[in-house]
C-alpha positions as CSV (number, residue, x, y, z in Angstrom):
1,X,0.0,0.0,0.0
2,X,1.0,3.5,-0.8
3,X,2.7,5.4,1.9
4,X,0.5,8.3,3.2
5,X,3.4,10.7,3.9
6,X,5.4,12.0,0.5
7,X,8.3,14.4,0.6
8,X,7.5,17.0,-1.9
9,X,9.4,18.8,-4.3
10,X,9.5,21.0,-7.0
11,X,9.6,18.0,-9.7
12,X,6.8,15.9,-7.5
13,X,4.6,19.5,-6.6
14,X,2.1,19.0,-9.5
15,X,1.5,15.4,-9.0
16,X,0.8,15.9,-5.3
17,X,-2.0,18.6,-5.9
18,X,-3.4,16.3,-8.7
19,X,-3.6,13.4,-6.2
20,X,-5.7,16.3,-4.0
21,X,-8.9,15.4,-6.8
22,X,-8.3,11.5,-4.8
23,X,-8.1,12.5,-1.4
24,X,-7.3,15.4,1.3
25,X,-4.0,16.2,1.1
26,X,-2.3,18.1,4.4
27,X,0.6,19.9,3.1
28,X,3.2,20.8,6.0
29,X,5.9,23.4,5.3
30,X,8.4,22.6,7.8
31,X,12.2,23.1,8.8
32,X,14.4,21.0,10.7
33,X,15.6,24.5,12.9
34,X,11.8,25.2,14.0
35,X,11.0,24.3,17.5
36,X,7.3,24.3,16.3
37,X,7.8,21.9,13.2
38,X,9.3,19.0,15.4
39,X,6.6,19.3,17.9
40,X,3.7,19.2,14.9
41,X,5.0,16.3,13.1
42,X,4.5,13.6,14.9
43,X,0.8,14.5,15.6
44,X,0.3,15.2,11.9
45,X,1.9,11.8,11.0
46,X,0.1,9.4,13.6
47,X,-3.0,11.3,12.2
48,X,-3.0,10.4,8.4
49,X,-1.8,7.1,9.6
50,X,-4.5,6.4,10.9
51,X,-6.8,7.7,8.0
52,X,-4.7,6.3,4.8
53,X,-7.3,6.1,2.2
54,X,-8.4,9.7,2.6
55,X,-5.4,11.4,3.9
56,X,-2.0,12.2,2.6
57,X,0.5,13.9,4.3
58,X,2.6,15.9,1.6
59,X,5.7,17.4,3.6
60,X,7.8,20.0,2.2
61,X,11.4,20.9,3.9
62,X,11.7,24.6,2.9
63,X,15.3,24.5,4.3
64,X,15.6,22.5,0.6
65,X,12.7,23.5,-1.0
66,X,13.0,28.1,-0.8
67,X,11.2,28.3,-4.2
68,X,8.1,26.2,-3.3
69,X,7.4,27.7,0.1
70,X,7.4,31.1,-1.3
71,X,5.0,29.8,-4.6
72,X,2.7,28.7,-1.7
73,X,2.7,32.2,-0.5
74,X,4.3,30.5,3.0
75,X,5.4,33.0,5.9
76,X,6.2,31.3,9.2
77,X,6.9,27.8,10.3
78,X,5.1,25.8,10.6
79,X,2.6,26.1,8.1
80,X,0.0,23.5,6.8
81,X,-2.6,24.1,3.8
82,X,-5.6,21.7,3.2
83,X,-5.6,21.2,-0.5
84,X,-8.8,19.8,-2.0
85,X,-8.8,19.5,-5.5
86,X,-6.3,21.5,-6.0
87,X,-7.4,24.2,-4.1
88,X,-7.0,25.3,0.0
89,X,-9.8,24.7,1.8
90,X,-8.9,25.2,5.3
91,X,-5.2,26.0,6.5
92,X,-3.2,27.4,9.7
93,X,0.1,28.8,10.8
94,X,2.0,27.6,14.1
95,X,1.5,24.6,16.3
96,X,-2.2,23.2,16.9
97,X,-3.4,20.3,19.3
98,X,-4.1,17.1,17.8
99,X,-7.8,17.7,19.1
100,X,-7.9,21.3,17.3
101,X,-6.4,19.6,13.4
102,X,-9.0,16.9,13.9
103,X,-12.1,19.4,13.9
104,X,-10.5,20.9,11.0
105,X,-10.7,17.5,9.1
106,X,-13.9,16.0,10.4
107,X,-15.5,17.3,7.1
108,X,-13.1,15.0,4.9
109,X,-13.3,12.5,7.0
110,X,-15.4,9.1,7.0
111,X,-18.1,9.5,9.1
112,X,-19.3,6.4,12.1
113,X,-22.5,5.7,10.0
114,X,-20.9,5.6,6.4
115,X,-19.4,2.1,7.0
116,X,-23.0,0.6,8.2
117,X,-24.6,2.4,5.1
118,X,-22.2,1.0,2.8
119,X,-22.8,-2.5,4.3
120,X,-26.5,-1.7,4.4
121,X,-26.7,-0.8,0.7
122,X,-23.8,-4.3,-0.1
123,X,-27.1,-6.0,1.8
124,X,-29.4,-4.3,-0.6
125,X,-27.8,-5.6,-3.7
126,X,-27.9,-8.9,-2.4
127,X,-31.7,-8.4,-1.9
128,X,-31.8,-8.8,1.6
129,X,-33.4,-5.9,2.6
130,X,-34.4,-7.4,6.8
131,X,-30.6,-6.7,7.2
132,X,-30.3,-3.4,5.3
133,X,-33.0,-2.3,7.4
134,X,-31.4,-3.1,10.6
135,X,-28.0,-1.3,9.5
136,X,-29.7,1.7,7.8
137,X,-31.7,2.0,11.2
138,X,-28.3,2.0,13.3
139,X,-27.3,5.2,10.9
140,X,-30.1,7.0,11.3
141,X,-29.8,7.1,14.8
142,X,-26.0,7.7,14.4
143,X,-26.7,10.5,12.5
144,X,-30.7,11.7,12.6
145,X,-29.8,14.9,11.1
146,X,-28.8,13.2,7.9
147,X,-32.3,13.7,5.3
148,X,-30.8,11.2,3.1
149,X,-30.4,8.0,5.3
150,X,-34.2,8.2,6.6
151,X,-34.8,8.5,2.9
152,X,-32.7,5.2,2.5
153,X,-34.6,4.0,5.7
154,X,-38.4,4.4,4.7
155,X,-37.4,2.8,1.3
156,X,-36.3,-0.5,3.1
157,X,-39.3,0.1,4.8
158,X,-41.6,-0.5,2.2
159,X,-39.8,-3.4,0.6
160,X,-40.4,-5.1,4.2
161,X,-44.2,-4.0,4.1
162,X,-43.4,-1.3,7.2
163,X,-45.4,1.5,6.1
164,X,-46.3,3.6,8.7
165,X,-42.6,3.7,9.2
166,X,-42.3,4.5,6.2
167,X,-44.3,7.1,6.4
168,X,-43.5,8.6,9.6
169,X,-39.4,8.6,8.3
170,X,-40.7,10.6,5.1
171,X,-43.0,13.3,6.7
172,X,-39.6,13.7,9.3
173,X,-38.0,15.1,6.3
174,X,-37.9,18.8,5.1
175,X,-38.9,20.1,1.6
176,X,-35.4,21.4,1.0
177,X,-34.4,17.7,1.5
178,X,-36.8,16.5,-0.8
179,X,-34.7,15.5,-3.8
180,X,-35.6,13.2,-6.8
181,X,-34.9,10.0,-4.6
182,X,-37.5,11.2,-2.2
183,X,-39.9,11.4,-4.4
184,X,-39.3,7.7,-5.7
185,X,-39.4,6.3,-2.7
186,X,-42.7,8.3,-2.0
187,X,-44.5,7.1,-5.1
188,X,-43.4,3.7,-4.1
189,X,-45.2,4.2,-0.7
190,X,-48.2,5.2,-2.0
191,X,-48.3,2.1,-5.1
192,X,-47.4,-0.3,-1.7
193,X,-51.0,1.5,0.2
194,X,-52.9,0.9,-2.1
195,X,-51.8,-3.1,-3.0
196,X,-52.1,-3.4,1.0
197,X,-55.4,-2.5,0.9
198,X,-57.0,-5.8,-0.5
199,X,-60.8,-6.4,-0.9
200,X,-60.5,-9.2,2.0
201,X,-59.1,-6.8,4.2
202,X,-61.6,-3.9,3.3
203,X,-64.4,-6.6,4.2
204,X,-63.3,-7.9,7.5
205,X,-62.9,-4.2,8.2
206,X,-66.3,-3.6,7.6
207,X,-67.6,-7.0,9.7
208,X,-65.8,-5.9,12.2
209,X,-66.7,-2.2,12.6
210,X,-70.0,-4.1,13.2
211,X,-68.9,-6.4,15.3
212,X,-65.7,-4.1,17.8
213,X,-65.6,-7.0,20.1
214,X,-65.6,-10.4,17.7
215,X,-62.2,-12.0,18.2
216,X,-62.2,-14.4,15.7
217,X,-62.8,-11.4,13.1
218,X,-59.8,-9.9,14.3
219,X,-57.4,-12.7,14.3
220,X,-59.1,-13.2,10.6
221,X,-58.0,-9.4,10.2
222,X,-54.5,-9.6,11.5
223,X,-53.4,-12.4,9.6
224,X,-54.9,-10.9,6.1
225,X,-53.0,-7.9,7.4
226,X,-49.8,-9.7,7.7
227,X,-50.1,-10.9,4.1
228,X,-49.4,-7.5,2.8
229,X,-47.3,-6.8,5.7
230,X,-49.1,-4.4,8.0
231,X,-47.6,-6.0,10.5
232,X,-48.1,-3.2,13.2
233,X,-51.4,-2.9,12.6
234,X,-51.5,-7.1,12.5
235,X,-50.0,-6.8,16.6
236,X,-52.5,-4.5,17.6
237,X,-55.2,-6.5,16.6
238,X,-53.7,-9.6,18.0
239,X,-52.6,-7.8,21.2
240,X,-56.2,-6.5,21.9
241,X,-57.1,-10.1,21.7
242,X,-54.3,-11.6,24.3
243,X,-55.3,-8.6,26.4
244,X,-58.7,-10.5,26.9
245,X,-57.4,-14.2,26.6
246,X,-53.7,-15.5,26.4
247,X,-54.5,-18.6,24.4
248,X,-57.1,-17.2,22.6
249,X,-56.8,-19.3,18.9
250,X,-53.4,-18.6,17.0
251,X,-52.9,-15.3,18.4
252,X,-50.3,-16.0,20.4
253,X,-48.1,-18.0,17.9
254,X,-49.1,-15.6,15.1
255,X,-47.8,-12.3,17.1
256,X,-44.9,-14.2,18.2
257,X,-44.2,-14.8,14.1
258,X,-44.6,-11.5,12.8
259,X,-42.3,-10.1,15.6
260,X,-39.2,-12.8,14.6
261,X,-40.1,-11.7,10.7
262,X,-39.8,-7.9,11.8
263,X,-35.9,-7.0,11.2
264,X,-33.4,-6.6,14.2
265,X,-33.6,-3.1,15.5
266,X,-37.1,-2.6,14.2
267,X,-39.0,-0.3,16.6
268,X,-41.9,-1.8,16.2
269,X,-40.6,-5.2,17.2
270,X,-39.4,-3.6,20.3
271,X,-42.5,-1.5,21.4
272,X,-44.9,-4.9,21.0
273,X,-42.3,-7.3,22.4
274,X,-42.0,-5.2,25.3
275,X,-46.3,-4.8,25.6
276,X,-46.6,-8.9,25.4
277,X,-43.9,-9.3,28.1
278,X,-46.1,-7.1,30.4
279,X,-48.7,-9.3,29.5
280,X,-46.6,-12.7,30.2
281,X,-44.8,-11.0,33.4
């Protein structure tokens, strides 16, 4: 693997601010003489050591290298320059905790969640979308200010039959962060409420609006509900039913089955696992 520290020179300069289209590169202007420059070095190296795929540590001696400093428009030692695409974005003169350069990188930086959204989305390709869901929901809560990853979220959602989910993780998102994906996954929301809503479920609905208190209707309900996947609405059902009798029918065994369908990390799994263990306990 390439090294993430280069010695720069005049002859090497250009190839070093190409590489900056690749990744962050930290230029350092230091001199062997400067008190400064031997105490920054080792905190600028353990950094990009750390961070080898998007930093690179381009060091330039300007004992050696006169004619490059001044190009760079460099004054005092030390003196590092963030170069992005071949251009500064952020920059500062004189000796900095490692705590202070850190903040100043964050933005280049991968984030916690961007390794469970790339294994979320490896997930997705497999079509496996129970364990997407589970990873996209551990980046969402990572990092709720993020539009785009509740986007990501509701669509899992819906391929899992989690609707109201679904739709609570769209409405949560702002107009300014409602980009063409957005709208996708909204369309597809709406095309998965209306195949949910089957003519079997529309006339149990209406038996049992006649009929609030007939169990069998609603076990009947919950399990055309499940079908199509409205599983939350498929537990309440079902819990209204063990609220009156434990062993009433297939209740029991048929909550206890949509719950270990529901992904890991589903909130709805948790909120009606928890309201049958109060039942049980």
């Amino acid at each position: 693997m390439q090294s993430p520290i280069i010695e720069v020179s005049v002859e090497n300069a250009r190839e070093v601010l190409e590489q900056s289209k690749q990744q962050l590169v930290v230029f350092q202007f230091h001199s062997a003489r400067s008190e400064g420059c031997q105490q920054l070095t080792p905190i600028l190296m353990a950094i990009v050591q750390r961070y080898p795929q998007q930093l690179l540590l381009a060091r330039v001696d300007c004992d050696q290298q006169q004619d490059l400093a001044t190009q760079f428009g460099v004054q005092s030692l030390p003196t590092v320059m963030l170069i992005k695409d071949g251009r500064p974005v952020d920059g500062f003169a004189g000796v900095e905790t490692e705590q202070a350069i850190m903040a100043r990188l964050q933005p280049y930086l991968p984030k916690p969640e961007d390794e469970l959204i790339a294994r979320a989305q490896q997930f997705l390709a497999e079509k496996n979308p129970k364990e997407a869901y589970t990873l996209f929901k551990q980046a969402v809560d990572l990092a709720p200010e993020r539009a785009e990853l509740k986007v990501w979220l509701a669509d899992t959602a819906v391929s899992l039959g989690q609707l109201p989910q679904a739709q609570a993780l769209l409405a949560d998102v702002k107009l300014a962060d409602q980009d063409s994906v957005f709208k996708a996954v909204t369309a597809k929301l709406e095309l998965a409420l209306e195949a949910a809503d089957t003519p079997e479920i529309q006339a149990l609905e209406q038996q049992l609006a006649a009929k609030p208190d007939d169990n069998s209707l609603k076990e009947q309900l919950a399990v055309q509900y499940q079908a199509v996947q409205r599983s939350e609405e498929a537990l309440g059902l079902l819990l209204g039913i063990l609220r009156q009798d434990l062993n009433y029918g297939g209740s029991k065994k048929l909550y206890l089955d949509i719950l270990a369908a529901l992904p890991k990390g589903d909130v709805v799994a948790s909120q009606y696992r928890r309201k049958l263990y109060s039942l049980l306990y």
